[in-house]
Structure formats: structure tokens, C-alpha cells
MDTraj code that builds the backbone (N, CA, C; nanometers):
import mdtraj as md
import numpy as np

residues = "UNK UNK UNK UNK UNK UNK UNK UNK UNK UNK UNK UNK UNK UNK UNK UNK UNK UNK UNK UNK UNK UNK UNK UNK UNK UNK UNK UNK UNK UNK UNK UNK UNK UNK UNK UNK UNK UNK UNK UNK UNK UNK UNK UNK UNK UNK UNK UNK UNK UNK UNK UNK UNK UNK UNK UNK UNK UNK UNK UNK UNK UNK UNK UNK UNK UNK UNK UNK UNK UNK UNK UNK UNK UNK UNK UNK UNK UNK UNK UNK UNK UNK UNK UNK UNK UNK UNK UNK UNK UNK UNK UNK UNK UNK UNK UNK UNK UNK UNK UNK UNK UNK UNK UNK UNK UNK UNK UNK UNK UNK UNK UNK UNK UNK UNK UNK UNK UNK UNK UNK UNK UNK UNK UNK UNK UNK UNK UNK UNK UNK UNK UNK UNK UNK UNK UNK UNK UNK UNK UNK UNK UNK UNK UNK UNK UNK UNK UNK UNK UNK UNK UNK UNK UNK UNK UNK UNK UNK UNK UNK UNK UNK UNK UNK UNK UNK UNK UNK UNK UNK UNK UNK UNK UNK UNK UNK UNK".split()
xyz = np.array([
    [-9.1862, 5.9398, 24.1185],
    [-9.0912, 5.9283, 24.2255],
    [-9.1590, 5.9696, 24.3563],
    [-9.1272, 5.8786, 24.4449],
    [-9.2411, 5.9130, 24.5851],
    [-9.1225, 6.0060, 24.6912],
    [-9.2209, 6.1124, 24.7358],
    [-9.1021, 6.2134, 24.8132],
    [-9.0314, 6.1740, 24.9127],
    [-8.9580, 6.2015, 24.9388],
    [-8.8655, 6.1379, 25.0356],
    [-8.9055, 6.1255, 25.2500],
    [-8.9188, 6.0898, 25.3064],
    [-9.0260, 6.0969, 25.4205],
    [-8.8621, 6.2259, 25.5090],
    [-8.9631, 6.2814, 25.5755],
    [-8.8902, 6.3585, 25.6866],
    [-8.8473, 6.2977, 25.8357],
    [-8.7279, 6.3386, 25.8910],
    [-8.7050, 6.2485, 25.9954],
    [-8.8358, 6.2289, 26.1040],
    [-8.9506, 6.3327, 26.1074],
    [-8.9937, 6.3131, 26.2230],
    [-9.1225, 6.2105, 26.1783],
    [-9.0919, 6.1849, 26.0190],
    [-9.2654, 6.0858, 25.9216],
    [-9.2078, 5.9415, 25.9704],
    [-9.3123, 5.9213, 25.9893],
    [-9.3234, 5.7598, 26.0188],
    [-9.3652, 5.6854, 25.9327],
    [-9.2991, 5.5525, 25.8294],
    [-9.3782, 5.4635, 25.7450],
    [-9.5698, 5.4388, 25.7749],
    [-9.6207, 5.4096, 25.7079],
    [-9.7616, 5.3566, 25.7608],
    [-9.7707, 5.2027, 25.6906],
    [-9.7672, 5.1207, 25.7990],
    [-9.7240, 4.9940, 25.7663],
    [-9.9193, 4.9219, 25.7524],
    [-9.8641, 4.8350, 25.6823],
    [-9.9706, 4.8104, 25.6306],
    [-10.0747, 4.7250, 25.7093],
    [-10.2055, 4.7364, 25.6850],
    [-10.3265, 4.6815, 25.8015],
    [-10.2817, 4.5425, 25.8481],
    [-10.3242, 4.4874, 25.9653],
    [-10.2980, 4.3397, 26.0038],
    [-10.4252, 4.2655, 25.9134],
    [-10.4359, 4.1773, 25.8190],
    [-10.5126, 4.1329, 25.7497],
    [-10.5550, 3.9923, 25.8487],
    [-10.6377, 3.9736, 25.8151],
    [-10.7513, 3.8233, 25.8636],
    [-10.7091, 3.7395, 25.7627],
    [-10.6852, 3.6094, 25.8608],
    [-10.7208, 3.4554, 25.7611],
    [-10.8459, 3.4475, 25.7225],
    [-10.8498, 3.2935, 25.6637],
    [-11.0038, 3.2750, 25.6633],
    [-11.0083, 3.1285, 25.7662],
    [-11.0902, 3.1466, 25.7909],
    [-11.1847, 3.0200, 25.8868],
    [-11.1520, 2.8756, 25.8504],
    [-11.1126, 2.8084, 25.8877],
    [-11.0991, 2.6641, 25.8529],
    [-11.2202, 2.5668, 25.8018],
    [-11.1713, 2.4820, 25.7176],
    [-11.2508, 2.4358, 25.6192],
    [-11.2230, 2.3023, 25.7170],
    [-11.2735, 2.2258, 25.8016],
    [-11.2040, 2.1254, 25.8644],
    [-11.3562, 2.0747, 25.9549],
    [-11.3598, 1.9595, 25.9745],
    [-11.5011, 1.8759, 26.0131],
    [-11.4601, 1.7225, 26.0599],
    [-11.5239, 1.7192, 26.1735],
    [-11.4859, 1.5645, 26.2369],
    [-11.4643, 1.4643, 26.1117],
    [-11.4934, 1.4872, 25.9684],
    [-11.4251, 1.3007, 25.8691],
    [-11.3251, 1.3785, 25.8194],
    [-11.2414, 1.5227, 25.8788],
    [-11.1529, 1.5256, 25.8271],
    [-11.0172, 1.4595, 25.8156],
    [-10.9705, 1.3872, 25.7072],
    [-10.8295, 1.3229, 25.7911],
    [-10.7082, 1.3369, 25.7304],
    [-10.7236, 1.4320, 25.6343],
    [-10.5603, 1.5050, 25.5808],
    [-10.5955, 1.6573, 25.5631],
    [-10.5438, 1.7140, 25.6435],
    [-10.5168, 1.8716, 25.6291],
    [-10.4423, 1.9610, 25.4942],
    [-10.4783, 2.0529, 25.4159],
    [-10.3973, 2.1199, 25.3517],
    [-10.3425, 2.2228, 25.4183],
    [-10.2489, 2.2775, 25.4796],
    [-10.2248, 2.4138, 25.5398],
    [-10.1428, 2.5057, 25.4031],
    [-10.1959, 2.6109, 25.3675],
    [-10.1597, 2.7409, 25.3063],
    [-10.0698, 2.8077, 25.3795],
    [-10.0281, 2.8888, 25.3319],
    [-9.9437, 3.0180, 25.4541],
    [-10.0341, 3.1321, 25.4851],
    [-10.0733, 3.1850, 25.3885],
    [-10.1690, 3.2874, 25.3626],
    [-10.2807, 3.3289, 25.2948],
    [-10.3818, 3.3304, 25.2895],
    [-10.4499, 3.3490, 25.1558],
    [-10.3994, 3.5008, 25.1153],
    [-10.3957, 3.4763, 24.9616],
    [-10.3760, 3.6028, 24.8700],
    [-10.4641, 3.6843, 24.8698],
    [-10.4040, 3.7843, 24.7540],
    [-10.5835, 3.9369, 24.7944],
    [-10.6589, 3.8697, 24.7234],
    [-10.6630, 3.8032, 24.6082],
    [-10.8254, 3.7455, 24.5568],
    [-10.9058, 3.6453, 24.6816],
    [-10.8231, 3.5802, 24.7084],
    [-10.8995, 3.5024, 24.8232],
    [-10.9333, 3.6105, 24.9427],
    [-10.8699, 3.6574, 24.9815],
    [-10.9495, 3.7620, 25.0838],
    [-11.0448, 3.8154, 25.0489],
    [-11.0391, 3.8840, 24.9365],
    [-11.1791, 3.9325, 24.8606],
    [-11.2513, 3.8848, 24.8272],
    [-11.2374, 3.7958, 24.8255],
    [-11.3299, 3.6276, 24.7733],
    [-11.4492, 3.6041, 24.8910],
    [-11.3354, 3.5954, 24.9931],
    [-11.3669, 3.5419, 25.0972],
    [-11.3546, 3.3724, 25.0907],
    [-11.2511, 3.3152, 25.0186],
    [-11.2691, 3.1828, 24.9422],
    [-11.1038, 3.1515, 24.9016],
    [-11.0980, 2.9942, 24.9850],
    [-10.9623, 2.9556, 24.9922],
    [-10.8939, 2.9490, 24.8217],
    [-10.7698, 2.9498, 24.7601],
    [-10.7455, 2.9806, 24.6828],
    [-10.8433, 2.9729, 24.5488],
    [-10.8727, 3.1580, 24.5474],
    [-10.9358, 3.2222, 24.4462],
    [-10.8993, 3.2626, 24.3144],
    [-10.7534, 3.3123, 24.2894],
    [-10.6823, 3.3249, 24.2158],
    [-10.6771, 3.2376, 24.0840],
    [-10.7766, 3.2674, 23.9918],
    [-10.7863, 3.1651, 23.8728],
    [-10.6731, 3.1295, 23.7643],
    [-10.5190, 3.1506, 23.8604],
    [-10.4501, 3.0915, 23.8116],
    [-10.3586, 2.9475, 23.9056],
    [-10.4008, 2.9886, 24.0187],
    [-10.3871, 2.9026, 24.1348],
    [-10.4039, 2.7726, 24.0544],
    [-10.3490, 2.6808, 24.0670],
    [-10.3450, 2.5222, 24.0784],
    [-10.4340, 2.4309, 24.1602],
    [-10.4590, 2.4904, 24.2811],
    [-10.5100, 2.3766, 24.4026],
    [-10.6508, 2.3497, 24.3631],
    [-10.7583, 2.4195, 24.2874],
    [-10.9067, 2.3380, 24.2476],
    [-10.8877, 2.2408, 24.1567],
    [-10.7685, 2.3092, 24.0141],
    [-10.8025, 2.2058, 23.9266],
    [-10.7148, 2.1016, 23.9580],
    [-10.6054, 2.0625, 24.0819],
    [-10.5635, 1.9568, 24.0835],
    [-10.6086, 1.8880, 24.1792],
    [-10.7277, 1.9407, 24.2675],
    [-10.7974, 1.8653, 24.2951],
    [-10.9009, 1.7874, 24.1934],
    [-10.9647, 1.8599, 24.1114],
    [-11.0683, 1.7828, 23.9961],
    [-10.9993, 1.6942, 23.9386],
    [-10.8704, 1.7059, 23.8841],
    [-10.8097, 1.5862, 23.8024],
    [-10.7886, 1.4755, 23.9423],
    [-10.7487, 1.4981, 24.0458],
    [-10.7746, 1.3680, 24.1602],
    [-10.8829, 1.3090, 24.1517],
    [-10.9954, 1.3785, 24.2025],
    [-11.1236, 1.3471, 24.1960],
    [-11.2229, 1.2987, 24.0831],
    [-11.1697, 1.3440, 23.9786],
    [-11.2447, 1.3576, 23.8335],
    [-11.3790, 1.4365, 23.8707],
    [-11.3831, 1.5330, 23.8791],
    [-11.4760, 1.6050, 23.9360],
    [-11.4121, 1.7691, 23.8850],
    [-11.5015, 1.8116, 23.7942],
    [-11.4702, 1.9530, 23.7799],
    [-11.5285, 2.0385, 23.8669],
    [-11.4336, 2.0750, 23.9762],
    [-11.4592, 2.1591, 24.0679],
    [-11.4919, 2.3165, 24.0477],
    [-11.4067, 2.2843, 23.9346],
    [-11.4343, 2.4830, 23.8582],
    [-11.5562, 2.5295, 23.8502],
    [-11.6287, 2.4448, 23.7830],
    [-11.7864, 2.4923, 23.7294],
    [-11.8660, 2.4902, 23.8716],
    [-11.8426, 2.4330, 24.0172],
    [-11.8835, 2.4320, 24.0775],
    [-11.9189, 2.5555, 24.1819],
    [-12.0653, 2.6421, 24.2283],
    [-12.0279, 2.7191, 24.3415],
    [-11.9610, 2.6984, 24.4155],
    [-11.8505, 2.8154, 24.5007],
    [-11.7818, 2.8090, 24.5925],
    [-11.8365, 2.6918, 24.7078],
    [-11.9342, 2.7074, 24.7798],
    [-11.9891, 2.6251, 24.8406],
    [-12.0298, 2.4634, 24.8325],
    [-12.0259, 2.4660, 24.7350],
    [-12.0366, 2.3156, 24.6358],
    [-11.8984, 2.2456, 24.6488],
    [-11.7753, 2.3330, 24.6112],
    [-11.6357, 2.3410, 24.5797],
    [-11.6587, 2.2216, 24.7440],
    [-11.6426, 2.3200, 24.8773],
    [-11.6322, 2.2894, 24.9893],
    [-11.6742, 2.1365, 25.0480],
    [-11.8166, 2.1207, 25.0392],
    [-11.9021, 2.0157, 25.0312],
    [-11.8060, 1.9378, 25.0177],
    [-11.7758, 1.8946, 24.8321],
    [-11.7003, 1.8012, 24.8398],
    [-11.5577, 1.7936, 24.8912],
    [-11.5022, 1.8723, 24.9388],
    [-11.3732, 1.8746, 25.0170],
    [-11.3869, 1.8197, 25.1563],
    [-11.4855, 1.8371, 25.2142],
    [-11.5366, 1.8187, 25.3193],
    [-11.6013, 1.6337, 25.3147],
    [-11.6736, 1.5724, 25.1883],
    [-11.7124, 1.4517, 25.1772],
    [-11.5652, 1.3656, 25.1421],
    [-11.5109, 1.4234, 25.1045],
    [-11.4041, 1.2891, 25.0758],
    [-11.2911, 1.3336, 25.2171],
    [-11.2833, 1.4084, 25.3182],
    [-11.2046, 1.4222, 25.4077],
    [-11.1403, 1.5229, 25.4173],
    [-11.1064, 1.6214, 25.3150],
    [-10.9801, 1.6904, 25.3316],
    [-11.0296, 1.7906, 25.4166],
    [-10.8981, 1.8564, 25.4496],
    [-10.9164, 1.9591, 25.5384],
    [-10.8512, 2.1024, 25.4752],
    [-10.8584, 2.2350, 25.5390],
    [-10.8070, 2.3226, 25.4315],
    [-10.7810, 2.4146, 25.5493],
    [-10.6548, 2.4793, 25.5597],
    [-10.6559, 2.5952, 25.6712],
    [-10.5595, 2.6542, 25.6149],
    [-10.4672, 2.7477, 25.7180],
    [-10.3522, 2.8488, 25.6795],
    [-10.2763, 2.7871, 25.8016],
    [-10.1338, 2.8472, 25.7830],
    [-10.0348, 2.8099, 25.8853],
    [-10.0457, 2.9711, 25.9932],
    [-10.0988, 3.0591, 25.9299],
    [-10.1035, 3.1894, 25.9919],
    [-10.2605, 3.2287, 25.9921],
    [-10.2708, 3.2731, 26.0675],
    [-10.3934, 3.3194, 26.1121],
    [-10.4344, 3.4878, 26.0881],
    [-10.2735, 3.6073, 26.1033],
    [-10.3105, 3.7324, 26.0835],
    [-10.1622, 3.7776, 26.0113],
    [-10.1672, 3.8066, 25.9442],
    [-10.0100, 3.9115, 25.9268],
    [-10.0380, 4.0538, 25.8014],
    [-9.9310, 4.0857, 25.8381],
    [-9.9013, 4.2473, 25.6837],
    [-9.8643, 4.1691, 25.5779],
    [-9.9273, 4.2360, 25.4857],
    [-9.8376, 4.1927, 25.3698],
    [-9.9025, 4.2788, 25.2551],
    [-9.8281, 4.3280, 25.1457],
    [-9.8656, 4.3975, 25.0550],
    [-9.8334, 4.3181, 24.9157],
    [-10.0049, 4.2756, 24.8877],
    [-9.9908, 4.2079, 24.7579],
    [-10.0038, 4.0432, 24.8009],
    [-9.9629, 3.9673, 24.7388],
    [-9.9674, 3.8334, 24.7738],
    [-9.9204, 3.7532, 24.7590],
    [-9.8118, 3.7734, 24.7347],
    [-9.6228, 3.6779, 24.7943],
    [-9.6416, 3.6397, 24.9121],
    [-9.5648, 3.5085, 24.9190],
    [-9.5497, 3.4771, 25.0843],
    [-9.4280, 3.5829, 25.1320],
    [-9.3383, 3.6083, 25.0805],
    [-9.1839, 3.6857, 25.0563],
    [-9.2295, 3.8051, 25.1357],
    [-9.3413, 3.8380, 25.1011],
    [-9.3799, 3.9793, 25.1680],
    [-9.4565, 3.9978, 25.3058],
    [-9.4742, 3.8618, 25.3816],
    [-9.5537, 3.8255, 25.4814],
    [-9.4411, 3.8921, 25.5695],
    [-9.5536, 3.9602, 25.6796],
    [-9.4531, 4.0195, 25.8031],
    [-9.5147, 4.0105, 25.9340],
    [-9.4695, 4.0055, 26.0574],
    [-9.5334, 4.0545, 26.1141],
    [-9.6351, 3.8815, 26.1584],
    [-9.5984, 3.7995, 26.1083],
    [-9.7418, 3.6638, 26.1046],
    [-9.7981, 3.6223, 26.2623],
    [-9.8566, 3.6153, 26.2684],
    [-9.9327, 3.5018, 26.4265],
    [-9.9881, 3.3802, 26.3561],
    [-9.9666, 3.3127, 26.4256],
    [-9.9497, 3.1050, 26.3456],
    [-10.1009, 3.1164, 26.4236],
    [-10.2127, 3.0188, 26.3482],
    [-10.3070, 2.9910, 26.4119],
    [-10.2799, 2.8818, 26.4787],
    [-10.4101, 2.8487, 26.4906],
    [-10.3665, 2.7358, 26.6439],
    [-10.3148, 2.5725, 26.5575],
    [-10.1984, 2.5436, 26.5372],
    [-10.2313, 2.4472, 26.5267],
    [-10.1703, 2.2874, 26.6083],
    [-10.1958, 2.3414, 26.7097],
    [-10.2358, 2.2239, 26.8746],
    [-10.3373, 2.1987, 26.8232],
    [-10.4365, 2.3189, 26.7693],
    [-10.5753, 2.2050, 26.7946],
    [-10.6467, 2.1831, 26.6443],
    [-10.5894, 2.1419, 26.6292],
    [-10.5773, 2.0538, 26.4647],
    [-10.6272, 1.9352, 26.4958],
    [-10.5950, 1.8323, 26.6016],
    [-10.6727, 1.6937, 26.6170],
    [-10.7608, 1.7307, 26.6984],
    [-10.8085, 1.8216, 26.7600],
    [-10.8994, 1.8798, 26.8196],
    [-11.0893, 1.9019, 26.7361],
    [-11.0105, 1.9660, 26.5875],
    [-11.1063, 2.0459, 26.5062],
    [-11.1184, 1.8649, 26.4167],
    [-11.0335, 1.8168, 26.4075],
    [-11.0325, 1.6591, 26.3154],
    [-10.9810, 1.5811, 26.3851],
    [-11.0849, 1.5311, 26.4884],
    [-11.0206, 1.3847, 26.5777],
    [-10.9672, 1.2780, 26.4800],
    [-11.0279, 1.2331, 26.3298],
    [-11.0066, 1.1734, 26.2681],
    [-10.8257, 1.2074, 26.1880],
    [-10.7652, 1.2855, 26.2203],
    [-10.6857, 1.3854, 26.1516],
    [-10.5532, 1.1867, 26.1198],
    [-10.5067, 1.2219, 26.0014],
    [-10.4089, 1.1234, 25.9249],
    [-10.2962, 1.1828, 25.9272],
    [-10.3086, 1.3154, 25.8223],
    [-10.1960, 1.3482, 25.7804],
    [-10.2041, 1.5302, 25.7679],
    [-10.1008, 1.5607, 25.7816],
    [-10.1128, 1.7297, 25.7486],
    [-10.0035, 1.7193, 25.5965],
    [-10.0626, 1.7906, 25.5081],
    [-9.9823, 1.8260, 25.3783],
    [-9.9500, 2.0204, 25.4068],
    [-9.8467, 2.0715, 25.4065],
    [-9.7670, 2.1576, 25.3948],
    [-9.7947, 2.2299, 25.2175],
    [-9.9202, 2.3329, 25.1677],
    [-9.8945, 2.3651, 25.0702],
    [-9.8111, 2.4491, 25.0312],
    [-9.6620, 2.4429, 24.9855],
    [-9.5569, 2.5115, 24.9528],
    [-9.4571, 2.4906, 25.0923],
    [-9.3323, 2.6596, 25.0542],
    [-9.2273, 2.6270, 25.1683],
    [-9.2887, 2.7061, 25.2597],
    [-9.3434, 2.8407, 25.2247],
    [-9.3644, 2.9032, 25.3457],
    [-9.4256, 2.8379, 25.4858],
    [-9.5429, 2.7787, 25.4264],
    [-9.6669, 2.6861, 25.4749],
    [-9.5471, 2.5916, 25.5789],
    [-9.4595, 2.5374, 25.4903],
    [-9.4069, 2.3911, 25.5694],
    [-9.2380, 2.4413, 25.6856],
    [-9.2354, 2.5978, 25.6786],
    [-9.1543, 2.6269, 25.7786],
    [-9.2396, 2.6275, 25.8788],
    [-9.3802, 2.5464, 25.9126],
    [-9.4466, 2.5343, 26.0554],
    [-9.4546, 2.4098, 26.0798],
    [-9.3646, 2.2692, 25.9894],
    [-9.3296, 2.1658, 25.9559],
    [-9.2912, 2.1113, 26.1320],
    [-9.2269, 2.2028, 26.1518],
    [-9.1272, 2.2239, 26.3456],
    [-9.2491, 2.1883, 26.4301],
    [-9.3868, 2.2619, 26.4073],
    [-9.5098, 2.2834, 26.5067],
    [-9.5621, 2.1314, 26.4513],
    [-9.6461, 2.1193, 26.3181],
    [-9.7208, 2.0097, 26.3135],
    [-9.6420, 1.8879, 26.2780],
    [-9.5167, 1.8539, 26.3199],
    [-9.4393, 1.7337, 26.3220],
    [-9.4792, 1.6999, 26.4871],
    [-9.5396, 1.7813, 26.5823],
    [-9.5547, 1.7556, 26.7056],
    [-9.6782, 1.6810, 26.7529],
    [-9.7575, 1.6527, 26.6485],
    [-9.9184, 1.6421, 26.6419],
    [-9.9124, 1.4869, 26.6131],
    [-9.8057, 1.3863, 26.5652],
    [-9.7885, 1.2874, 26.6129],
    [-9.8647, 1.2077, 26.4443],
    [-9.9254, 1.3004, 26.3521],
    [-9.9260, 1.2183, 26.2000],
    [-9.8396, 1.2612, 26.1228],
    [-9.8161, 1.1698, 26.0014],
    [-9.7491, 1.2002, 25.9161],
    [-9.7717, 1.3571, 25.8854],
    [-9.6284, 1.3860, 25.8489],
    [-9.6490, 1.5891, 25.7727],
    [-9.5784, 1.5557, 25.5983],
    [-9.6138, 1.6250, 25.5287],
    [-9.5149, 1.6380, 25.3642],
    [-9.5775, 1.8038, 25.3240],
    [-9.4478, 1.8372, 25.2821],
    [-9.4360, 1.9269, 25.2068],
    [-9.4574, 1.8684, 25.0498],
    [-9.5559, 1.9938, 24.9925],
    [-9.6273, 1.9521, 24.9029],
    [-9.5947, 2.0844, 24.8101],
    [-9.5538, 2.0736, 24.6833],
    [-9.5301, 2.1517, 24.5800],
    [-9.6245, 2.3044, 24.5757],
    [-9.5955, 2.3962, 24.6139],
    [-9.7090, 2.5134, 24.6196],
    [-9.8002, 2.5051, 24.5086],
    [-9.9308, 2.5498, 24.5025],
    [-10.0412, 2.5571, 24.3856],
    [-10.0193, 2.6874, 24.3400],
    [-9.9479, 2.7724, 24.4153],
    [-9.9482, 2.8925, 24.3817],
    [-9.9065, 2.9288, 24.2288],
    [-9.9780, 3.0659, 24.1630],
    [-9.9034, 3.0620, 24.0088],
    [-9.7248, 3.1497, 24.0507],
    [-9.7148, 3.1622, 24.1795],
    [-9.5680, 3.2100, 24.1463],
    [-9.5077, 3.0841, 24.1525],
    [-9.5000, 2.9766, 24.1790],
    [-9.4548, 2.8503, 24.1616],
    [-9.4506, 2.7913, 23.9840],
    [-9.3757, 2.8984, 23.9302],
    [-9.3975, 2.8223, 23.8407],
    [-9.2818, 2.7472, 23.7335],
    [-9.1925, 2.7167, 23.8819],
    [-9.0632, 2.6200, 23.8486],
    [-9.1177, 2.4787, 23.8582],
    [-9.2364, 2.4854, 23.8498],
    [-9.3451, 2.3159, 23.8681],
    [-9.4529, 2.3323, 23.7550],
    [-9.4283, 2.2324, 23.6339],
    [-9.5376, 2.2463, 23.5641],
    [-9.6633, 2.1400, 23.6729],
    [-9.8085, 2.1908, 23.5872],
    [-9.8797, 2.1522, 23.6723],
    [-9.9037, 1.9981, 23.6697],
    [-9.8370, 1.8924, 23.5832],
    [-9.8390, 1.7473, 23.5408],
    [-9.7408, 1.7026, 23.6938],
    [-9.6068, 1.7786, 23.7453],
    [-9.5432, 1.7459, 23.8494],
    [-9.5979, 1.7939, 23.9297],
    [-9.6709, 1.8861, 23.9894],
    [-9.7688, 1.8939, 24.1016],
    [-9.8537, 1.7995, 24.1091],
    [-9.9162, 1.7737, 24.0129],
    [-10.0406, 1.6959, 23.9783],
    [-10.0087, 1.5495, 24.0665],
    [-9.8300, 1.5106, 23.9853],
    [-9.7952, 1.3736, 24.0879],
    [-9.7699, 1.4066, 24.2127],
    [-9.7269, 1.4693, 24.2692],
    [-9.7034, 1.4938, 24.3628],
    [-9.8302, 1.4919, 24.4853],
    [-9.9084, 1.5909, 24.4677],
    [-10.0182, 1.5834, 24.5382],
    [-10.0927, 1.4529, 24.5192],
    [-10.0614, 1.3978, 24.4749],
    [-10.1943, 1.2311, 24.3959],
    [-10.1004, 1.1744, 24.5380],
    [-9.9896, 1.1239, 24.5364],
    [-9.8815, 1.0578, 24.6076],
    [-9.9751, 1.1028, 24.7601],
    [-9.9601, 1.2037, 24.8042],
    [-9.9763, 1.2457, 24.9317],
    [-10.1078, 1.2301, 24.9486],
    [-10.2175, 1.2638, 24.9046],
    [-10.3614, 1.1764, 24.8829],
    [-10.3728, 1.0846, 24.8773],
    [-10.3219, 1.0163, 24.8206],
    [-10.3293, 0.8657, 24.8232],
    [-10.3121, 0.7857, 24.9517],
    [-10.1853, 0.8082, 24.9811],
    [-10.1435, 0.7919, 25.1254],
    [-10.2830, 0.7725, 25.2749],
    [-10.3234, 0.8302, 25.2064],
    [-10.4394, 0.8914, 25.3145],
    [-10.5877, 0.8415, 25.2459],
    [-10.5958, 0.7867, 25.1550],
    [-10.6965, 0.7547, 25.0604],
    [-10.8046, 0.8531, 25.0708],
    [-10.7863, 0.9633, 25.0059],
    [-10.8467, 1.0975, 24.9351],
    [-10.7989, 1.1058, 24.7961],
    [-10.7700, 1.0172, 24.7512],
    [-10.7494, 1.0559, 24.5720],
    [-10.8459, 1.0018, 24.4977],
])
top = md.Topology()
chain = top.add_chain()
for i, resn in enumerate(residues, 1):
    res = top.add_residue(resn, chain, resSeq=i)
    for name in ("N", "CA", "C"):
        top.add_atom(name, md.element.get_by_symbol(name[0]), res)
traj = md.Trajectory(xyz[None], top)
């Protein structure tokens, strides 16, 4: 049982955490936006790390390409050769643990300059809801937007065969599948 704080104790709210860097290059032409990376990916230093996460291996079944066995860097490469793009909808926030539910506090990175970083830019895909309550901002950017089934393993009112269609659909669109 944790002691009870005194009127004059103040909570100690938790550090402002860092995104990571955008995965995004002039043949990019469909964006993934995340909300946040989780603590394995922060610790990673590596967009969803979490080896229960969804988003590598449903990229490999797109691609036919086992991305798993691949170095992180390798992973990228080909994300980067067939177009996609990979960022966050937030750039800094609190959060304890790695729920979006628990995000506080967020600053949205830039994303005005989304056709900026991908003149080539098609489409932005929204990974999950958190991600696609910035649906308001990149509906302004003038390409198609979809909200796209989270990869996340708390998503797991989606087996991964209905993600699987789902994301193929929105790739496709954009011919990245």
C-alpha cells in the first residue's frame, strides 16, 4: 500500500519521453502514423519493437518477405524501397507504460510537413484510433487518409487474418502490397 502524499507533496509526474525520427524519404508515398512508440520501441530505439506487435509480420505476409529474421536496419531499407513511410502522430508526451489510454500531456509532430519530408506522399494510413484522432490535421494535406486496424497486441478484438485484410486494402490502394 503506497503512503498517502501530504497536502504540501506534490505528484512527480512522469518524464516528457521522445518520439523516434521518421522513417520517411523522397519515394515515400503512403505514410504509417503510430501515436506513440511503446517502452520496447523506445528502448529499442526501433519503430514497433514489441514482439507481439503485428505491424512487421503483416508487413512480410504483404511483401512475402520475412522481415523478422531481418536486422533492424534491413527491416527499414525495405520499407523505404517499396515507399512506405513510418512516423508518430506525437512527437513528445508522459505516459507510464505503453497504452495509448495513458498518453498525457502529447505535442503532435509536424505534420504540415509531411509532403514536405515525401513530395511523392499518396496516402497517410492512421495506425489505430489514437493515431487517427489527428485524422482532423492530415485530412488537410489534400491525400487520401484511412484509419487502419491498430498492430498493437492490446488490439486484440482483431485477429491478425482481419488486420492482415485490412492493411493489404490500404496498400494496395497506393500500390505497396
Amino acid at each position: 500500500m503506497k503512503p498517502a502524499l501530504s497536502s504540501t507533496a506534490t505528484p512527480t509526474a512522469e518524464p516528457l519521453l521522445q518520439g523516434l525520427p521518421p522513417v520517411i524519404g523522397p519515394r515515400t508515398r503512403l505514410v504509417v502514423l503510430g501515436s506513440f512508440p511503446g517502452v520496447a520501441s523506445l528502448q529499442a530505439g526501433q519503430y514497433y519493437a514489441h514482439p507481439r506487435n503485428h505491424f512487421w509480420p503483416i508487413l512480410s505476409a504483404l511483401w512475402d518477405v520475412d522481415l523478422l529474421t531481418l536486422p533492424y536496419a534491413r527491416r527499414i531499407d525495405e520499407v523505404r524501397e517499396r515507399g512506405l513511410g513510418i512516423w508518430d502522430v506525437y512527437a513528445h508526451c508522459r505516459r507510464e507504460g505503453s497504452l495509448d489510454s495513458a498518453i498525457e500531456d502529447a505535442q503532435y509532430n509536424d505534420l504540415a510537413g509531411l509532403q514536405r519530408l515525401a513530395p511523392g506522399l499518396q496516402g497517410i494510413a492512421h495506425n489505430g484510433g489514437e493515431s487517427a484522432r489527428a485524422m482532423r490535421f492530415t485530412a488537410t494535406l489534400g491525400v487520401p487518409v484511412t484509419r487502419l486496424p491498430s498492430t498493437s497486441p492490446a488490439n486484440a478484438s482483431w485477429s491478425f487474418e482481419r488486420k492482415l485484410a485490412a492493411w493489404r486494402a490500404a496498400f494496395e490502394s497506393h500500390g505497396i502490397a
